[in-house]
VOVOBA-480853 format. One record per atom (N, C-alpha, C, O): residue in three letters; x, y, z. Coordinates in steps of 0.02 Angstrom, whole numbers, plus 50000, padded with zeros to 5 digits. Example, Ala and Ser with C-alpha at 12.3 -4.5 7.8 and 13.67 -1.06 7.14 Angstrom:
# VOVOBA-480853
ALA506604971650390ALA506154977550390ALA506604983550390ALA507124983450423SER506424988850354SER506844994750357SER506455000250394SER506705005750402
//
This chain:
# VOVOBA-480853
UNK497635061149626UNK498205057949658UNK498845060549628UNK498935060749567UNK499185062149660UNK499845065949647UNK500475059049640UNK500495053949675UNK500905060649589UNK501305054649576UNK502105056949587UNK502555053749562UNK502195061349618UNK502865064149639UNK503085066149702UNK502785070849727UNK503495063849729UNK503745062649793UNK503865071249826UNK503605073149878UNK504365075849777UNK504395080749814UNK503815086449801UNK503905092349818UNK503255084149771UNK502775089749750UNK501935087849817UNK501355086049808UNK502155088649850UNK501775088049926UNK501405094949905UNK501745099449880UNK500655095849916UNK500145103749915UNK500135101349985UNK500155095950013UNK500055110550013UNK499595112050064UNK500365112850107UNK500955113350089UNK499945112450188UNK500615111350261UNK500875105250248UNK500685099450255UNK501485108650222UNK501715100750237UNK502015098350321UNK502445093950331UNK501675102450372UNK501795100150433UNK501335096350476UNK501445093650530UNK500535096950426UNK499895093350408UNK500245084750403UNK500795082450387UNK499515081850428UNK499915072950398UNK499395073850334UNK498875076950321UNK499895068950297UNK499815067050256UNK499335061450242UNK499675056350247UNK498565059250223UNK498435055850229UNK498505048850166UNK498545050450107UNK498505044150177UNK498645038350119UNK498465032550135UNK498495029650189UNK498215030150064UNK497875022450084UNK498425016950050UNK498865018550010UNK498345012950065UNK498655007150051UNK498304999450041UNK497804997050069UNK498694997049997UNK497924989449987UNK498514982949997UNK499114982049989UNK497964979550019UNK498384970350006UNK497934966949970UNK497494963649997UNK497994967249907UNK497894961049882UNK497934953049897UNK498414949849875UNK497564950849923UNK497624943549946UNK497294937849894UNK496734936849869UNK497754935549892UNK497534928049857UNK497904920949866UNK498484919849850UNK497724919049878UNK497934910749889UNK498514911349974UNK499084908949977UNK498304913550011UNK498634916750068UNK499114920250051UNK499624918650082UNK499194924650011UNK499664927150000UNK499784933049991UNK500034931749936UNK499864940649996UNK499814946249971UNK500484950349947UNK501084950249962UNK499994954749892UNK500564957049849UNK501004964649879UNK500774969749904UNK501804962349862UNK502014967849874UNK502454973549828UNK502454974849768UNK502664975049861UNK503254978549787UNK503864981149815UNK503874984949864UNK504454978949780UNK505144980849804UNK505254990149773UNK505394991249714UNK505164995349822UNK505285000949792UNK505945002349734UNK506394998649714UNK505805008249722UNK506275009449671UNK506785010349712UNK506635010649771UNK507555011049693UNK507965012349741UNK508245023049723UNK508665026449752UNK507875024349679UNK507925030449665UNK507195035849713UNK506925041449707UNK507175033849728UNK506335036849771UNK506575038649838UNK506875034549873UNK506455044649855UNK506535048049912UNK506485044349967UNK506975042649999UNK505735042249987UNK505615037250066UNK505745031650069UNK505315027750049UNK506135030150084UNK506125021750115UNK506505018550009UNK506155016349964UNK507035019350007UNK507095018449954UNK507205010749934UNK507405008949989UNK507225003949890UNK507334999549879UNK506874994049964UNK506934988049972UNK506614997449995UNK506084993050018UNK505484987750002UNK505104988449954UNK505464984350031UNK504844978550020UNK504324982750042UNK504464986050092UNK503594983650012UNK503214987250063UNK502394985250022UNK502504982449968UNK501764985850034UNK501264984150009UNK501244992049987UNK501474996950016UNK500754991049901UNK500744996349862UNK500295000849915UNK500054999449970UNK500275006549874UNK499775012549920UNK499995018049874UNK500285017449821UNK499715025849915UNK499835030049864UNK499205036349905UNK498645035649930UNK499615042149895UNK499225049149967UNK498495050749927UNK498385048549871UNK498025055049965UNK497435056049962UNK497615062449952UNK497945065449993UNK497355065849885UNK497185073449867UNK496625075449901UNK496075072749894UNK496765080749942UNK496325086549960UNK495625084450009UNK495785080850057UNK495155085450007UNK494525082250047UNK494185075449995UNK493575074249991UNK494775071349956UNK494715064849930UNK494355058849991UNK494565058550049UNK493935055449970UNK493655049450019UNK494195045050026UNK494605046049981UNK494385040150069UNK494775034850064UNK494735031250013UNK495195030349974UNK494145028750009UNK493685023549922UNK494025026949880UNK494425024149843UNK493945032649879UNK494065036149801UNK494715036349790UNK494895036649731UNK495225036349845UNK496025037049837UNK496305029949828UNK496815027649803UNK495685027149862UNK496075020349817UNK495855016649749UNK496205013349711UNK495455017449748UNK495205016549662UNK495655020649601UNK495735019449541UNK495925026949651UNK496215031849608UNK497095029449605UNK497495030749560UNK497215025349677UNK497755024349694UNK497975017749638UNK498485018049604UNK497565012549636UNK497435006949595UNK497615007149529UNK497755002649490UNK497595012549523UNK497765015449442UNK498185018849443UNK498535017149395UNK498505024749480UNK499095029249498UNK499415029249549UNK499025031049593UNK500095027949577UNK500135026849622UNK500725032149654UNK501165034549619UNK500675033249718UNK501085037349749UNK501495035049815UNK501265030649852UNK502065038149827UNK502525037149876UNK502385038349959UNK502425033850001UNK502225045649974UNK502365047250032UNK501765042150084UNK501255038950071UNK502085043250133UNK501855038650178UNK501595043850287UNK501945045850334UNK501235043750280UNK501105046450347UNK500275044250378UNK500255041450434UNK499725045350346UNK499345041750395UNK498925037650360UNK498605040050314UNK498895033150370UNK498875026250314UNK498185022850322UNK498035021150379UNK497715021650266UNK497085018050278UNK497235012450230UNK497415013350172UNK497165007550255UNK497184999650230UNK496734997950214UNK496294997550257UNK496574995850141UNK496104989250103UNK496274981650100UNK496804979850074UNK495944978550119UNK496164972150083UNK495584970950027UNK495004972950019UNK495964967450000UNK495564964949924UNK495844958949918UNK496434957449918UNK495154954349909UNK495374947049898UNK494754945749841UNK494294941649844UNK494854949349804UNK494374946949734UNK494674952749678UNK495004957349702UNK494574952649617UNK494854955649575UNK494724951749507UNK494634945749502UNK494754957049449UNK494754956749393UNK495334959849348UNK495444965849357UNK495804955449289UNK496024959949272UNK496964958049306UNK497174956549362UNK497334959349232UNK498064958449268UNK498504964249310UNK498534970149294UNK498844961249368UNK499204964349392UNK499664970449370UNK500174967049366UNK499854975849356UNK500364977549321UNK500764981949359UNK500574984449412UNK501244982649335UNK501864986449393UNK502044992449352UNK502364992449300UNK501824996849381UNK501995003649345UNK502575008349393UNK502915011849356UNK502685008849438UNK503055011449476UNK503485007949529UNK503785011749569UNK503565001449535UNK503954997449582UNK504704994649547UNK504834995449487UNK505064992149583UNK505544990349542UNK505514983549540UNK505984981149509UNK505144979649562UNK504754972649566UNK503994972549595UNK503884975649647UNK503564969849570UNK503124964449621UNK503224960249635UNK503584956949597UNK502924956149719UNK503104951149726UNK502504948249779UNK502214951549822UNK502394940249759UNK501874940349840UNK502364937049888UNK502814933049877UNK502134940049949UNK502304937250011UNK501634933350039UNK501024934150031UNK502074928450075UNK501554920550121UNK501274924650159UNK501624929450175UNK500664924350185UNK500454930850245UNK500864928650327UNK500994932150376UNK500984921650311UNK501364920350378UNK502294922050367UNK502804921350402UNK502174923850318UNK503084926350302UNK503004934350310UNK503374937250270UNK502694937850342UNK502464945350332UNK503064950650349UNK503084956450329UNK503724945750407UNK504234950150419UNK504594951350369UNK505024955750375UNK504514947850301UNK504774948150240UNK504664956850218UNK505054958750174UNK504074963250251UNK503814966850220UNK504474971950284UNK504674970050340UNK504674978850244UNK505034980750274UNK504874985650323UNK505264988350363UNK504154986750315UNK504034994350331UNK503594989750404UNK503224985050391UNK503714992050478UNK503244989050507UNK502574990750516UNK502234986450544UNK502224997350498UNK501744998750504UNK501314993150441UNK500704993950437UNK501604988150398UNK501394984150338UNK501354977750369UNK501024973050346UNK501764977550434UNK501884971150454UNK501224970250485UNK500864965750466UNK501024974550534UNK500444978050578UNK499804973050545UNK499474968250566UNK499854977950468UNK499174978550442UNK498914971450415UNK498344969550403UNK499684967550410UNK499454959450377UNK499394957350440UNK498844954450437UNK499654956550516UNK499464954550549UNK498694955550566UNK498294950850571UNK498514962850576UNK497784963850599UNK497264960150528UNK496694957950532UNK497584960450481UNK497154958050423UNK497104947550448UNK496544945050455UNK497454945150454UNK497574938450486UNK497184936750558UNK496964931250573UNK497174942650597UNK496724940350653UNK495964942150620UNK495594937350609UNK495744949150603UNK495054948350575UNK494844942650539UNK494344939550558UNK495194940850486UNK495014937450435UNK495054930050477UNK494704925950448UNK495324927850524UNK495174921750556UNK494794921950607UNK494524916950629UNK494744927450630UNK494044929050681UNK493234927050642UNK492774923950669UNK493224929150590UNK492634928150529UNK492614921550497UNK492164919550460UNK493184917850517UNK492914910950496UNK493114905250562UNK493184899250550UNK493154906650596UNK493164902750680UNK492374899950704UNK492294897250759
//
């Protein structure tokens, strides 16, 4: 996992692929106010994530992402995670924060808004 915004390998006319996670707990999922020094989308609300090196699995970019995290943003695979071990820590945001899942316009990026919505209909489809 690459941790620098302008150091993109390969076409960069290629998408970019990247996963992204929501942590959910107590209806709530975690986000992070970007740095306001960061190239994309700077000082945004947005759920963490972080791009996929090379012929990387999704699983593996995010286990890898979980631990290192990266900026660019173009074609996005979503985890949710509602179990966990182990404290939160903020290594690259300029805050964490949780958002209510029904407060989700709170998140700035709408492709994030999307993913808590579709995460809200599955997840109440499975207990209906």
């Amino acid at each position: 996992m690459g941790d620098q915004e302008e150091e993109l390998s390969g076409d960069e006319s290629a998408p970019l692929e990247c996963v992204a996670f929501m942590l959910v707990k107590d209806n709530r999922v975690l986000a992070e106010k970007r740095k306001l020094t960061k190239t994309l989308v700077p000082g945004a609300v947005a759920l963490p994530g972080g791009h996929m090196e090379g012929d990387e699995d999704p699983r593996e970019a995010l286990l890898c992402t979980l631990l290192h995290r990266a900026e660019e943003i173009r074609k996005i695979h979503y985890f949710a995670v509602e179990s966990w071990e182990g404290e939160i820590l903020n290594r690259e945001a300029e805050a964490l924060l949780w958002v209510s899942l029904d407060e989700s316009h709170a998140l700035d990026l709408a492709i994030d808004r999307v993913a808590v919505g579709e995460y809200i209909r599955v997840h109440q489809n499975q207990h209906d």
